[in-house]
N, C-alpha and C positions, 0 to 999 in steps of 0.2 A: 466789847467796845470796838470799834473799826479803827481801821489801819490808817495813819495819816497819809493825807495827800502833798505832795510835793510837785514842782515845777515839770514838766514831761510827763506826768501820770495820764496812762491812755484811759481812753472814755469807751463808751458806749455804742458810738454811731457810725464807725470809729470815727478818733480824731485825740486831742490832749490839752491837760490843762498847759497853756504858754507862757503864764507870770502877769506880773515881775514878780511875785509870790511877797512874801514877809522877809525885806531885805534882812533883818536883823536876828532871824532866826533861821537854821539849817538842820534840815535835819536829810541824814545819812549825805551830810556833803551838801545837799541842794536845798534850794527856799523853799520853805515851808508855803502849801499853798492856801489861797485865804479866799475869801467872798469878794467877786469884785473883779478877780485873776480873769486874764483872757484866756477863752477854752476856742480854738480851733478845731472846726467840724467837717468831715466831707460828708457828711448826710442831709439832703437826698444824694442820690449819688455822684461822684464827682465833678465838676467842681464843690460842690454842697453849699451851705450858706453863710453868709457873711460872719466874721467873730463874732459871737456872744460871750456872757461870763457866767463864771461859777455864780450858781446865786443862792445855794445853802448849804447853811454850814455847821458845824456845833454853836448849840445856845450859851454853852459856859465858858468853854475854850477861846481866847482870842489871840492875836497877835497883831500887833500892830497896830489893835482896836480894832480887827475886824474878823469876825466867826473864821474860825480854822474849817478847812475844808478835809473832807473823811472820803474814804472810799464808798459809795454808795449814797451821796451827796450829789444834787444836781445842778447843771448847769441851765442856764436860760431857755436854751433849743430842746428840755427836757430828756439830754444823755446824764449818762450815770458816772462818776467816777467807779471805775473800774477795779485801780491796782493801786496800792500806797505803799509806802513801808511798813514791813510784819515786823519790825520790833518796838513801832512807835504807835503806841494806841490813844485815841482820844474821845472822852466819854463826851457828852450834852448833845 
């Protein structure tokens, strides 16, 4: 199962998912990040392009009613979540 994503978790192109994440849920300290969350890109290269969002996420897992987002989960401009927390795993 993959590592959750949380608020600040770098991406792929680089760049990071920016929130506001699932207010009501925290994990290791920070929102849990969900489908929807603004991901900040500098790809192409700097300045790169406008915000996009996470756009997938687990099919079973939700918060806040909306797909929890995993490491290796992508974002609109097709980067990858990268990094999450290694003690919080989430299946679907």
């Amino acid at each position: 199962m993959p590592n959750a994503a949380v608020m600040f978790s770098p991406t792929s192109h680089p760049g990071t998912v920016a929130g506001p994440g699932a207010p009501t849920v925290k994990i290791a300290g920070l929102p849990a990040a969900v489908v929807g969350d603004q991901h900040i890109c500098a790809f192409p290269v700097p300045p790169g392009h406008p915000p996009n969002i996470v756009a997938k996420g687990s099919a079973t897992v939700k918060f806040g009613g909306r797909p929890a987002a995993r490491v290796g989960d992508l974002c609109a401009c097709g980067a990858q979540i990268e990094a999450g927390v290694p003690t919080v795993n989430i299946g679907g």
